[in-house]
Gaussian input, Z-matrix of N, CA and C with variables (Angstrom, degrees):
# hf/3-21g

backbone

0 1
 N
 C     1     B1
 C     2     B2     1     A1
 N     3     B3     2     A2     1     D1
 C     4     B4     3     A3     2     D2
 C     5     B5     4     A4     3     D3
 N     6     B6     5     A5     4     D4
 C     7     B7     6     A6     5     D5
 C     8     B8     7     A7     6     D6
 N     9     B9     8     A8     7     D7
 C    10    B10     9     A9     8     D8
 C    11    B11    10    A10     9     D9
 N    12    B12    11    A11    10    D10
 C    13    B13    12    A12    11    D11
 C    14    B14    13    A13    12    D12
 N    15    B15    14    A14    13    D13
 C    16    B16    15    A15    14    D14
 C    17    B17    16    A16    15    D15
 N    18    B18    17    A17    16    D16
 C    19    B19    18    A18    17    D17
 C    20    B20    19    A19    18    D18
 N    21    B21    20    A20    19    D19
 C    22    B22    21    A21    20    D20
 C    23    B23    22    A22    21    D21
 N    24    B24    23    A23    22    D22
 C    25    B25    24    A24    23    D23
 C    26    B26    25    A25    24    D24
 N    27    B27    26    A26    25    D25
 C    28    B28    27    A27    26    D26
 C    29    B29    28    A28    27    D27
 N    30    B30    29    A29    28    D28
 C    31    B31    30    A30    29    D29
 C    32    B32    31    A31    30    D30
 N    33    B33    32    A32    31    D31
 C    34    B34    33    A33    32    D32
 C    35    B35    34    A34    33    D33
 N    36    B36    35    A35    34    D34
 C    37    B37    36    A36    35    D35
 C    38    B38    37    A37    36    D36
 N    39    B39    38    A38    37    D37
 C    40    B40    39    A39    38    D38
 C    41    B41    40    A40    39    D39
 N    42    B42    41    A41    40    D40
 C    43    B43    42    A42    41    D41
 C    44    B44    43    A43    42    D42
 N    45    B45    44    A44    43    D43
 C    46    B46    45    A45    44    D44
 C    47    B47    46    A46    45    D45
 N    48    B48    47    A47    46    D46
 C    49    B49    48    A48    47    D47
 C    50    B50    49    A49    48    D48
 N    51    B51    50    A50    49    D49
 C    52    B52    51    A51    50    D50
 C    53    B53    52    A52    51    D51
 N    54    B54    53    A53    52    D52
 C    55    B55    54    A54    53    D53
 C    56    B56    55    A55    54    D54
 N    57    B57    56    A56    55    D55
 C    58    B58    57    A57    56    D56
 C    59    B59    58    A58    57    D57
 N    60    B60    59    A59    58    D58
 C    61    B61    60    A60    59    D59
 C    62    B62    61    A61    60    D60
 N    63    B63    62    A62    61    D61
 C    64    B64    63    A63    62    D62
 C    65    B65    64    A64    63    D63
 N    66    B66    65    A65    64    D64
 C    67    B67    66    A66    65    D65
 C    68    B68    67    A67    66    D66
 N    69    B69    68    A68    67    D67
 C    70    B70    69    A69    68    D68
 C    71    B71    70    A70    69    D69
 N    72    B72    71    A71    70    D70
 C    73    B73    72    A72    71    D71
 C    74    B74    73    A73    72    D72
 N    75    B75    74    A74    73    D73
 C    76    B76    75    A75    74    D74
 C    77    B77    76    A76    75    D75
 N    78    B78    77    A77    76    D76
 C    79    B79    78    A78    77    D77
 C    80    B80    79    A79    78    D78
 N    81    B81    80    A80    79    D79
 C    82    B82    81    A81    80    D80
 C    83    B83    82    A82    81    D81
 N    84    B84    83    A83    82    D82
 C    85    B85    84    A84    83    D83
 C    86    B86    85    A85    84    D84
 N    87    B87    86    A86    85    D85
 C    88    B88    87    A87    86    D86
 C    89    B89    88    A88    87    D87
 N    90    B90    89    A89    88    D88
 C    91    B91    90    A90    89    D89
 C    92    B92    91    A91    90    D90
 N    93    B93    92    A92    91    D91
 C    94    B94    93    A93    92    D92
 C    95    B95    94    A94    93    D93
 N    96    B96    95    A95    94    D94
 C    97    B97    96    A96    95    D95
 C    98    B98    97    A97    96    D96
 N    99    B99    98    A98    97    D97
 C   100   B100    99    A99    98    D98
 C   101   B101   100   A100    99    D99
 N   102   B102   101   A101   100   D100
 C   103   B103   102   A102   101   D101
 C   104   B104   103   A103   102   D102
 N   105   B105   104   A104   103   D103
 C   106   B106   105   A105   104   D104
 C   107   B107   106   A106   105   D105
 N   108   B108   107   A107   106   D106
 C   109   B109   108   A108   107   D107
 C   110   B110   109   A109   108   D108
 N   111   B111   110   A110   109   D109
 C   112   B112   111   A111   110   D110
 C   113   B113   112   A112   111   D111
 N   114   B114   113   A113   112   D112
 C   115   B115   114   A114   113   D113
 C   116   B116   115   A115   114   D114
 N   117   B117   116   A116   115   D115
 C   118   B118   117   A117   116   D116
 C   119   B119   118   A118   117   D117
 N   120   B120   119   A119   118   D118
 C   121   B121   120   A120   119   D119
 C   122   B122   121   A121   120   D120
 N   123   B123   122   A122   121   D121
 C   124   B124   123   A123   122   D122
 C   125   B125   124   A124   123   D123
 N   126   B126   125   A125   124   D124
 C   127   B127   126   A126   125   D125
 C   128   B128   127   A127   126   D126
 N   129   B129   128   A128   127   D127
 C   130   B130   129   A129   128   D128
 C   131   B131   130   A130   129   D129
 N   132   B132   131   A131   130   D130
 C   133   B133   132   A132   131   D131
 C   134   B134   133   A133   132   D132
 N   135   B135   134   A134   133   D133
 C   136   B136   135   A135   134   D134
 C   137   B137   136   A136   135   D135
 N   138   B138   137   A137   136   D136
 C   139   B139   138   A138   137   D137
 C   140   B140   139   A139   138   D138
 N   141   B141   140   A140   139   D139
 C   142   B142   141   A141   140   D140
 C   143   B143   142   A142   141   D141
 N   144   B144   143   A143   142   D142
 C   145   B145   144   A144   143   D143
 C   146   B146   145   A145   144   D144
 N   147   B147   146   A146   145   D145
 C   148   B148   147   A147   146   D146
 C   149   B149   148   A148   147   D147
 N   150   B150   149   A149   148   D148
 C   151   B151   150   A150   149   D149
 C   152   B152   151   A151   150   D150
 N   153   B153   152   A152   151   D151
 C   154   B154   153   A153   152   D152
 C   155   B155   154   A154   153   D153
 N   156   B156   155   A155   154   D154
 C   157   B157   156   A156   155   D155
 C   158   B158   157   A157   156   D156
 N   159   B159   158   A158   157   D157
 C   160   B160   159   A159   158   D158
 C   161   B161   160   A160   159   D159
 N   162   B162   161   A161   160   D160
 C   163   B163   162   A162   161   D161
 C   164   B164   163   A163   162   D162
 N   165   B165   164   A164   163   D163
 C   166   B166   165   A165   164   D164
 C   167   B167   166   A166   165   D165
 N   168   B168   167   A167   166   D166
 C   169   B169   168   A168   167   D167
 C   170   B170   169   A169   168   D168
 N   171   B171   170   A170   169   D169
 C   172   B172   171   A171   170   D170
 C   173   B173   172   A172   171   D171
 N   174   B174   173   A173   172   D172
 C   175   B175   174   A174   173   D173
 C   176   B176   175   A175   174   D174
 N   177   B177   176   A176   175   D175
 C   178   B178   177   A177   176   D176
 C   179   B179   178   A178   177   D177
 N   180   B180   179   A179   178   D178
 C   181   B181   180   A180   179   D179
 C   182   B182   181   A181   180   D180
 N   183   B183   182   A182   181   D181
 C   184   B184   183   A183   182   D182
 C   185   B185   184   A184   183   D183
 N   186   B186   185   A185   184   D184
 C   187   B187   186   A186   185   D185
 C   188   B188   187   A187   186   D186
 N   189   B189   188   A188   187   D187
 C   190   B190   189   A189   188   D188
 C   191   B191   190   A190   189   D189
 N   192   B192   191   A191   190   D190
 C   193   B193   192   A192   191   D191
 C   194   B194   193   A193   192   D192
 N   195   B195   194   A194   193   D193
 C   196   B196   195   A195   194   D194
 C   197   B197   196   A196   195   D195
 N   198   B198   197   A197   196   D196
 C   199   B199   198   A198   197   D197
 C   200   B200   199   A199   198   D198
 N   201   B201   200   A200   199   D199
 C   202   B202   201   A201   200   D200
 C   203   B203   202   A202   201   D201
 N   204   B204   203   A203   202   D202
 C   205   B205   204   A204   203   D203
 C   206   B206   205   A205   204   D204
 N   207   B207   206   A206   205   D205
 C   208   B208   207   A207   206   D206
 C   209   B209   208   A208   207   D207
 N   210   B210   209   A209   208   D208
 C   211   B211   210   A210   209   D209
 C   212   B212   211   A211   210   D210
 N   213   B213   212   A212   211   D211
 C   214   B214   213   A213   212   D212
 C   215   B215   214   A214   213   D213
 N   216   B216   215   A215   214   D214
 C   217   B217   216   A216   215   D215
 C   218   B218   217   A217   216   D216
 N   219   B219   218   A218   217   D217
 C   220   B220   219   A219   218   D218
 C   221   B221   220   A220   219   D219
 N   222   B222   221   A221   220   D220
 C   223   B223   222   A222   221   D221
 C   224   B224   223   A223   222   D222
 N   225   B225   224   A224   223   D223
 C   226   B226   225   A225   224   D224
 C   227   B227   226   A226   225   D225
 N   228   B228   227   A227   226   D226
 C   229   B229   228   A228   227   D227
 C   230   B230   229   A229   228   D228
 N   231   B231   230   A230   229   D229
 C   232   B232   231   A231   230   D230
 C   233   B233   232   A232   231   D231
 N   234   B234   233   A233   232   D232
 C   235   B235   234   A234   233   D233
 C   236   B236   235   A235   234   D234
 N   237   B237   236   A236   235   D235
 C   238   B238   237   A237   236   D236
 C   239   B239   238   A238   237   D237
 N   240   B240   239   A239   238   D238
 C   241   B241   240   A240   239   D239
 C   242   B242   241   A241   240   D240
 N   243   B243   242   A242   241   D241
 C   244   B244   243   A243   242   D242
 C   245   B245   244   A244   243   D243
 N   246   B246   245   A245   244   D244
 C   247   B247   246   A246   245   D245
 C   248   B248   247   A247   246   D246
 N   249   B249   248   A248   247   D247
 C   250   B250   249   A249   248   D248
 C   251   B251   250   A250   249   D249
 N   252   B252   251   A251   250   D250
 C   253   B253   252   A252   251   D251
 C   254   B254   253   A253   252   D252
 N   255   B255   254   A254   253   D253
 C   256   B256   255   A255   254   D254
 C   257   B257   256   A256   255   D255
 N   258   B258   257   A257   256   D256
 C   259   B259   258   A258   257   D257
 C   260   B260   259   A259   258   D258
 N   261   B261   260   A260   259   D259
 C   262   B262   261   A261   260   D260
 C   263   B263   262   A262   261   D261
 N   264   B264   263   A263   262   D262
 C   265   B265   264   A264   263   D263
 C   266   B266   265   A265   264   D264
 N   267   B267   266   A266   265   D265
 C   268   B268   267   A267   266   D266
 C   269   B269   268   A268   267   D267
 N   270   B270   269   A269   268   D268
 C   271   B271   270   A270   269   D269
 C   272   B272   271   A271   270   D270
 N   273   B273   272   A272   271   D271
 C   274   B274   273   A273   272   D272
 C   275   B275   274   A274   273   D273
 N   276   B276   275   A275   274   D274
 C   277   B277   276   A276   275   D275
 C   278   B278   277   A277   276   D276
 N   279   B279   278   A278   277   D277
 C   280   B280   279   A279   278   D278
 C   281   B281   280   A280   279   D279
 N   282   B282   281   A281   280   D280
 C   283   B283   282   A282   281   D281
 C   284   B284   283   A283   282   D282
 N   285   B285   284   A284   283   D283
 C   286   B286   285   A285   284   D284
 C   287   B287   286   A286   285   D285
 N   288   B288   287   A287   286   D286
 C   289   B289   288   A288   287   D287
 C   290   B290   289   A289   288   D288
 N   291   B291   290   A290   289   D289
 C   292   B292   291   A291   290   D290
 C   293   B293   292   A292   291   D291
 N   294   B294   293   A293   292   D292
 C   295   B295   294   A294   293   D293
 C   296   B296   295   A295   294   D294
 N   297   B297   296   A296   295   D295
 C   298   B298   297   A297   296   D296
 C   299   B299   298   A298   297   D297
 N   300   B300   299   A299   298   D298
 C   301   B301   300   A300   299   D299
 C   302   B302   301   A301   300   D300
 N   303   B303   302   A302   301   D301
 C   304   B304   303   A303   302   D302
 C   305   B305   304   A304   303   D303
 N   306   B306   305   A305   304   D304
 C   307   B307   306   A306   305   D305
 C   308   B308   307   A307   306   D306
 N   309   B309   308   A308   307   D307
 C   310   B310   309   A309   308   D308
 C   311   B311   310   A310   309   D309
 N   312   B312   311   A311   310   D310
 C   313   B313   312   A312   311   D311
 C   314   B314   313   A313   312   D312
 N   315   B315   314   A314   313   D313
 C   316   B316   315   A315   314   D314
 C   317   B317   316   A316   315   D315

   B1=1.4579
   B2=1.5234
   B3=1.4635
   B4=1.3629
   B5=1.7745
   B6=1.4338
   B7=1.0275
   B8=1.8564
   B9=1.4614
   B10=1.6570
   B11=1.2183
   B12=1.2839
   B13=1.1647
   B14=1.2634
   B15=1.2897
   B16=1.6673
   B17=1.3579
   B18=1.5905
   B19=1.1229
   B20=1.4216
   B21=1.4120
   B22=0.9730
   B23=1.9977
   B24=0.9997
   B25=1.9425
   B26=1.3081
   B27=1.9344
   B28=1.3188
   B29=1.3000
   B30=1.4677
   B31=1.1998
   B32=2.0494
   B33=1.6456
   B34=1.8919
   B35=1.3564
   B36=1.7897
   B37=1.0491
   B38=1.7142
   B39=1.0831
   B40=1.3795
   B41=1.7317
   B42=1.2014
   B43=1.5325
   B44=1.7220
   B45=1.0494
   B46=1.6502
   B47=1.5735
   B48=1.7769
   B49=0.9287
   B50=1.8921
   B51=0.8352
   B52=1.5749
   B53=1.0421
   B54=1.2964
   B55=1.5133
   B56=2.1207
   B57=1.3601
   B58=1.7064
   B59=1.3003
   B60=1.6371
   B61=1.3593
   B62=1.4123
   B63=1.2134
   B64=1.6816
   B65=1.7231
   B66=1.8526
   B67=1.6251
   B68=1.4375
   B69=1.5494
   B70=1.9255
   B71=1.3208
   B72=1.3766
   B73=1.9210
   B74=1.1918
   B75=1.6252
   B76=1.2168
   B77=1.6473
   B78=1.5497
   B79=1.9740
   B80=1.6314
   B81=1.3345
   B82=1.4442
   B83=1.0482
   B84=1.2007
   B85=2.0418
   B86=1.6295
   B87=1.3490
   B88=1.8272
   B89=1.5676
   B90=1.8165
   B91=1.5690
   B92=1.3710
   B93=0.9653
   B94=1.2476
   B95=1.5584
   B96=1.5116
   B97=2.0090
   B98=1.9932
   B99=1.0829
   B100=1.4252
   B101=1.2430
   B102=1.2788
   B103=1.7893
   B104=1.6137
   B105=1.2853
   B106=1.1316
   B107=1.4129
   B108=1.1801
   B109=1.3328
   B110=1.4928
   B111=1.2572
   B112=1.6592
   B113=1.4155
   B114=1.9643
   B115=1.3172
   B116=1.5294
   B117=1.7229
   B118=1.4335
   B119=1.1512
   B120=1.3287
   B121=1.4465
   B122=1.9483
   B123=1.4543
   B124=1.6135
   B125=1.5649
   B126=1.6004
   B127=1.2738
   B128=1.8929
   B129=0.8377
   B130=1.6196
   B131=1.6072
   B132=1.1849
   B133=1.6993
   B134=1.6449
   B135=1.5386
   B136=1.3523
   B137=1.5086
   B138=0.9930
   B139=1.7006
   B140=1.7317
   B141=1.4078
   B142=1.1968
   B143=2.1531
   B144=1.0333
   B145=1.5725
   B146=0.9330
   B147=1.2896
   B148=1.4003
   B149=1.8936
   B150=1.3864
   B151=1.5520
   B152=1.7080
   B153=1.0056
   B154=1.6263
   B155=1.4491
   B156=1.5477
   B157=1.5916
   B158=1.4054
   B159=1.3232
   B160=1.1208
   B161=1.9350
   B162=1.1549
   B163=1.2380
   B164=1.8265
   B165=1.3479
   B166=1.5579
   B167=1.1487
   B168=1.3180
   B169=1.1947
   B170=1.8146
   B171=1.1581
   B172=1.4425
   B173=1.3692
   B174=1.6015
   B175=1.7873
   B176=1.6055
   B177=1.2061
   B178=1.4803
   B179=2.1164
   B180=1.0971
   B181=1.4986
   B182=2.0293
   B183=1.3874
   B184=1.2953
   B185=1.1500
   B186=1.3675
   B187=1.9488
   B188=1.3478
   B189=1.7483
   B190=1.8377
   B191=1.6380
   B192=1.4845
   B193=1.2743
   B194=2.1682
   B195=0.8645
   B196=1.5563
   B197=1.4645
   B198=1.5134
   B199=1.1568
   B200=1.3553
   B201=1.2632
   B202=1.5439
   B203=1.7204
   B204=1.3488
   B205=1.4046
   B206=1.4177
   B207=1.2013
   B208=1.2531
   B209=1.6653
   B210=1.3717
   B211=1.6377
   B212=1.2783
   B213=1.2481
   B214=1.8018
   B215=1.5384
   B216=1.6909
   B217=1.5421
   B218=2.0282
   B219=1.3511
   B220=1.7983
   B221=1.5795
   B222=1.8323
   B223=1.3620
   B224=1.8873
   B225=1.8008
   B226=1.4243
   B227=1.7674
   B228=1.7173
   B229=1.3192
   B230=1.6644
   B231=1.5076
   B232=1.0713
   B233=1.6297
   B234=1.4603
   B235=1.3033
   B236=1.4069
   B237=1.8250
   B238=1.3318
   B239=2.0537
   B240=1.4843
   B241=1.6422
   B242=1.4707
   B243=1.5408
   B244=1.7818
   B245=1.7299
   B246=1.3410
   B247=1.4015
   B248=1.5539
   B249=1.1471
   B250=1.6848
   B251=1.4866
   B252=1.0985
   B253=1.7066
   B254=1.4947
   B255=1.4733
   B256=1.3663
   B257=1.7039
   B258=0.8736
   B259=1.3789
   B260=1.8169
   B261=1.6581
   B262=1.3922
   B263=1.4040
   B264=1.2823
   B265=1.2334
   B266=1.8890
   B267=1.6182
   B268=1.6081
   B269=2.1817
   B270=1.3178
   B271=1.7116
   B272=0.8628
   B273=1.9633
   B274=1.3593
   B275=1.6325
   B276=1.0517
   B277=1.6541
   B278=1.6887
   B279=1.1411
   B280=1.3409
   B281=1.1472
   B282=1.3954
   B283=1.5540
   B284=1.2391
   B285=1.1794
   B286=1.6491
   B287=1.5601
   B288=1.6842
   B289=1.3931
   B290=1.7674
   B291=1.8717
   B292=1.3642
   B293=1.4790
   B294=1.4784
   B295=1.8057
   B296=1.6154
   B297=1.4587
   B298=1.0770
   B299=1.9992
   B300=1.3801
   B301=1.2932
   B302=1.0060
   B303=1.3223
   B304=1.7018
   B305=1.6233
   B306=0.9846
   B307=1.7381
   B308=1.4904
   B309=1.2974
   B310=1.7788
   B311=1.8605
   B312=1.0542
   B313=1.5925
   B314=1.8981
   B315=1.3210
   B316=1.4273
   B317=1.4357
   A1=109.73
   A2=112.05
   A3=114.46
   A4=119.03
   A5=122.50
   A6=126.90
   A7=97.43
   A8=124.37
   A9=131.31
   A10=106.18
   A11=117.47
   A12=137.49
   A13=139.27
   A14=147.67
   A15=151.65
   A16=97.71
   A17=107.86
   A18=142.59
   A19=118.92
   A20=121.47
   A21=119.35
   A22=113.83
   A23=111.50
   A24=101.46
   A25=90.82
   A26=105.71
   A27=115.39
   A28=110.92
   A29=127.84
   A30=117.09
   A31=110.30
   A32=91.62
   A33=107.26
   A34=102.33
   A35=129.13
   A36=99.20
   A37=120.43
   A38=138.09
   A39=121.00
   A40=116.69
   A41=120.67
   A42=109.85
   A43=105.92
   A44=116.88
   A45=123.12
   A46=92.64
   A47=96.02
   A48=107.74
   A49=95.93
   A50=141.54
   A51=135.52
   A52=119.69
   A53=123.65
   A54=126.93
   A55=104.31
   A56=82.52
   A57=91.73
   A58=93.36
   A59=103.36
   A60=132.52
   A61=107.85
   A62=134.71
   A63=153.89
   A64=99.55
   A65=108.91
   A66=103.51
   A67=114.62
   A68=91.71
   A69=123.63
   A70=107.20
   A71=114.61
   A72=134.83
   A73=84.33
   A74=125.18
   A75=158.98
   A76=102.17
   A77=98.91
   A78=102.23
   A79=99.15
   A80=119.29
   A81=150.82
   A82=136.74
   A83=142.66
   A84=140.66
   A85=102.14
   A86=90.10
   A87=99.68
   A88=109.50
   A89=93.74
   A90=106.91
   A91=130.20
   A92=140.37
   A93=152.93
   A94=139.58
   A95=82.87
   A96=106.89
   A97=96.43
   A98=122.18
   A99=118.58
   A100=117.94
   A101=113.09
   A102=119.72
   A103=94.98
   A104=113.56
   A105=117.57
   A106=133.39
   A107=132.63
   A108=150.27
   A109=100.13
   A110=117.38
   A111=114.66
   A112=131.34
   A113=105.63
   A114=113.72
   A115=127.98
   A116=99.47
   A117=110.37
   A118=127.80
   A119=129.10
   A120=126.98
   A121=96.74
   A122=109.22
   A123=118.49
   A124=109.79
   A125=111.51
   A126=107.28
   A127=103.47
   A128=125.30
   A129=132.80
   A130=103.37
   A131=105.98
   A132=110.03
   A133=77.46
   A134=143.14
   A135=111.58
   A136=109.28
   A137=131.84
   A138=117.01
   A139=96.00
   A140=123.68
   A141=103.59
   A142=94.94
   A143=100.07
   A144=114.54
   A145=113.87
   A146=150.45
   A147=159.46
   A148=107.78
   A149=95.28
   A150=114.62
   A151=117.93
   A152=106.92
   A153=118.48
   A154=129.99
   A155=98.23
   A156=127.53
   A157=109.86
   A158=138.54
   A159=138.39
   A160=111.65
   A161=118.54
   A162=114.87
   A163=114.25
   A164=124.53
   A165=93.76
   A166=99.76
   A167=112.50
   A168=150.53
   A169=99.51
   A170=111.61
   A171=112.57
   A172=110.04
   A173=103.92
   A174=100.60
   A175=125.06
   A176=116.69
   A177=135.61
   A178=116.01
   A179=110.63
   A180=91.85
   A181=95.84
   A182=107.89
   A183=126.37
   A184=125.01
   A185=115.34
   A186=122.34
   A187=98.64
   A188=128.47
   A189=116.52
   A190=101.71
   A191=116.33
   A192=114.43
   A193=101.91
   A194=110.41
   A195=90.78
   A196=83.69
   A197=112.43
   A198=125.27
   A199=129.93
   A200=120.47
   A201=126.40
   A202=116.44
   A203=104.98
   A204=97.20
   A205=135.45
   A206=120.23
   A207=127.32
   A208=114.29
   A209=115.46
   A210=124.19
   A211=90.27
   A212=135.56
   A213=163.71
   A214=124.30
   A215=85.75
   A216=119.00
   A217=119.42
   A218=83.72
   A219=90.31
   A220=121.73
   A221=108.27
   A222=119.53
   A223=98.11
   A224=99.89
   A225=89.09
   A226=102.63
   A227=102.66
   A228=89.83
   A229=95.67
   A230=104.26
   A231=121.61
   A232=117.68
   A233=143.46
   A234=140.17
   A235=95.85
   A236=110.66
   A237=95.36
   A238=76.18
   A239=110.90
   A240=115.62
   A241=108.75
   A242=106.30
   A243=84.87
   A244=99.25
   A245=137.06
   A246=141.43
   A247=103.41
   A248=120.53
   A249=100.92
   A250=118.00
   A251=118.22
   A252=140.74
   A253=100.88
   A254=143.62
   A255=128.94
   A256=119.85
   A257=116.02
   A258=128.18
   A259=110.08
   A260=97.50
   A261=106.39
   A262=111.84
   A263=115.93
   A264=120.47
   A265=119.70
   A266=74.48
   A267=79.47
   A268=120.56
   A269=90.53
   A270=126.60
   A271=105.01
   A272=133.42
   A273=119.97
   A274=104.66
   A275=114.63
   A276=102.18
   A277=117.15
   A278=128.37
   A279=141.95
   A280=121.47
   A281=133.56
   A282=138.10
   A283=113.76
   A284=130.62
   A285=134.32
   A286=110.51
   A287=109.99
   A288=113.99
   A289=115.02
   A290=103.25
   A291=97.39
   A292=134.69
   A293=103.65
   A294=131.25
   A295=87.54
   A296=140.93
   A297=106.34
   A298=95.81
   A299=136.94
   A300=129.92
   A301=115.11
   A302=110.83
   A303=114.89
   A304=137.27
   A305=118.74
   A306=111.65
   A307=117.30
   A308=86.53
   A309=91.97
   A310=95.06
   A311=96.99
   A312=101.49
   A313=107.38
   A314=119.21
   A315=136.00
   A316=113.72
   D1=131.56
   D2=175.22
   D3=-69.56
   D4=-179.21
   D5=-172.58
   D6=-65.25
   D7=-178.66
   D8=154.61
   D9=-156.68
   D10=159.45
   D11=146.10
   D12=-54.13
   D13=143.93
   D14=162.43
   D15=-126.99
   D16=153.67
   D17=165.65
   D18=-109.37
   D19=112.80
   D20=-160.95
   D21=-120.66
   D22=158.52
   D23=168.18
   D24=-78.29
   D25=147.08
   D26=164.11
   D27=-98.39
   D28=170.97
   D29=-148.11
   D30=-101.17
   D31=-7.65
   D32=161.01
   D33=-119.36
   D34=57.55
   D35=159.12
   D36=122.09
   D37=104.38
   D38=-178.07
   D39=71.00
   D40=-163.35
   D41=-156.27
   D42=-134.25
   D43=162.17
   D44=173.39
   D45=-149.54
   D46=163.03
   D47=-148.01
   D48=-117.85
   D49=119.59
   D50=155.32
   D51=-81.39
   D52=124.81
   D53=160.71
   D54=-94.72
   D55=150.67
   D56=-176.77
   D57=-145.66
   D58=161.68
   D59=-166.59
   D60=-95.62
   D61=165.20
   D62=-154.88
   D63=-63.52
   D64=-17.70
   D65=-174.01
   D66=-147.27
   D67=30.73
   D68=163.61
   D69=111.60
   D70=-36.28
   D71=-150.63
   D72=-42.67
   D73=141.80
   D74=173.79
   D75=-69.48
   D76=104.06
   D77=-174.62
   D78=-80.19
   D79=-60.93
   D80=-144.21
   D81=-155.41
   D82=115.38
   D83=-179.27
   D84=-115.04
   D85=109.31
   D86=163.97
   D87=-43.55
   D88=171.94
   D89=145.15
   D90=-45.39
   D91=-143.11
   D92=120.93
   D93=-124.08
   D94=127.67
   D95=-150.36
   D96=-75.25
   D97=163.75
   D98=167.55
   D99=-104.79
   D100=9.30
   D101=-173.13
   D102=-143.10
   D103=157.39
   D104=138.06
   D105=-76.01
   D106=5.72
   D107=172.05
   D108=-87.56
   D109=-60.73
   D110=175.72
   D111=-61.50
   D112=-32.49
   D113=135.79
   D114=-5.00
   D115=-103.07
   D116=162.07
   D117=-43.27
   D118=-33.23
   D119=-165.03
   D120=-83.93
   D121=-28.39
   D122=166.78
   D123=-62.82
   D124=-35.59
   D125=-175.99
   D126=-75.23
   D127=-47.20
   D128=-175.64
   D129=-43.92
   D130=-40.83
   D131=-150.00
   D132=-99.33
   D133=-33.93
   D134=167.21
   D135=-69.54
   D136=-25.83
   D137=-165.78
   D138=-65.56
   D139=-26.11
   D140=-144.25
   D141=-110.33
   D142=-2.80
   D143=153.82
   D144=-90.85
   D145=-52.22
   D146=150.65
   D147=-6.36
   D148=-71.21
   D149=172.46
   D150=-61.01
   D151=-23.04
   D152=-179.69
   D153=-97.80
   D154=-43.54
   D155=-163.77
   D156=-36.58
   D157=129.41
   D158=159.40
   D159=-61.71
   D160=176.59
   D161=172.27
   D162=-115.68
   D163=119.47
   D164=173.80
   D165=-147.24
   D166=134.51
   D167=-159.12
   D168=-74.87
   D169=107.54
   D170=176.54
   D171=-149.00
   D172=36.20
   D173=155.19
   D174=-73.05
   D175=-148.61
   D176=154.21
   D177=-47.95
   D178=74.45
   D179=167.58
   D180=124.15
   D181=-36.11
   D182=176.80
   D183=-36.66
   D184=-51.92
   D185=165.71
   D186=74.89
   D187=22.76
   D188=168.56
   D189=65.25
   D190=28.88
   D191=-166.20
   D192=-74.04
   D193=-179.99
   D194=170.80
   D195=-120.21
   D196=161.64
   D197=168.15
   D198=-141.07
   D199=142.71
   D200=-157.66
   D201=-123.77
   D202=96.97
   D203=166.18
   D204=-11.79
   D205=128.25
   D206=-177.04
   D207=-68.96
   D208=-26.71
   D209=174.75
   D210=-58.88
   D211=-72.76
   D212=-161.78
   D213=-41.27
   D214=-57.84
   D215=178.52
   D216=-37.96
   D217=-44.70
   D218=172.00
   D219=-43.23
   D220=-46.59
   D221=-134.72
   D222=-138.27
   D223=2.20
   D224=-160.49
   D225=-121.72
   D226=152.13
   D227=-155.13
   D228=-145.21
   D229=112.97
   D230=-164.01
   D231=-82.99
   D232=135.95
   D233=-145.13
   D234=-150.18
   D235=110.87
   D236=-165.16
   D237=-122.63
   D238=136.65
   D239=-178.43
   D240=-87.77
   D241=156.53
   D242=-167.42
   D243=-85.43
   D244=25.21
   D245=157.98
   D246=-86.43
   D247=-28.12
   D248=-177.82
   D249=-59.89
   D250=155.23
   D251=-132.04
   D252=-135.68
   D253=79.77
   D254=176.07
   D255=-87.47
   D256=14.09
   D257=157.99
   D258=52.25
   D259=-62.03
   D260=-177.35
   D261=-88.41
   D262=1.37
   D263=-172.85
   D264=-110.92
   D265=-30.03
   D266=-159.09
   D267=-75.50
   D268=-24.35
   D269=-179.29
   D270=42.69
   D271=67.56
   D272=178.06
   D273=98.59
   D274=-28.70
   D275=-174.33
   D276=-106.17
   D277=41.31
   D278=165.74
   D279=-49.50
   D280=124.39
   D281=-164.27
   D282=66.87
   D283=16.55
   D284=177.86
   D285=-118.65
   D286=-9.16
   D287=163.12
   D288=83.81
   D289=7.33
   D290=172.86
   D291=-82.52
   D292=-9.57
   D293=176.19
   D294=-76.80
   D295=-2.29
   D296=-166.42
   D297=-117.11
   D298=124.77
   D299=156.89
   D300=-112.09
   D301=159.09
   D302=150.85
   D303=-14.14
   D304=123.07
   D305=166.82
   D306=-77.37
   D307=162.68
   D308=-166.30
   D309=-140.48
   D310=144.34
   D311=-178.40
   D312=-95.10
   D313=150.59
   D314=171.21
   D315=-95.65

């Protein structure tokens, strides 16, 4: 069985969302949505980043590097547009291409 989701009450109000792993383990806890409609509609828009998401490395030492699975790495081919936007990465320097480095394999 794959990972799922729950919808849960938050504890001021409105709902968050947990995702859990194949044997309950606590993956992830959303924001908190004000509907259960936004809930789900939070859950949709993670499945479909989830499935897509690049990886980038922006701990301690990391440099916003992107990083690519080593299963992946053989066959996989990363496409970064010069409009993409790294927000957490970029600090002020957007369209100048410094949010953007090299990939690095795991």
């Amino acid at each position: 069985m794959a990972g799922y989701f729950e919808i849960i009450d938050a504890p001021d109000g409105g709902f968050r969302v947990r995702l859990l792993d194949a044997t309950g383990g606590l993956v992830a806890v959303s924001v908190n949505y004000p509907t259960k409609e936004a809930a789900v509609a939070g859950i949709s828009w993670t499945r479909e980043v989830a499935g897509t998401g690049l990886i980038r490395d922006m701990s301690r030492g990391g440099h916003g590097e992107l990083i690519i699975p080593k299963s992946r790495a053989a066959h996989a081919t990363v496409r970064i547009h010069s409009h993409t936007r790294f927000p957490a990465a970029d600090h002020g320097t957007a369209g100048r291409g410094a949010g953007v480095r090299r990939a690095r394999s795991l």
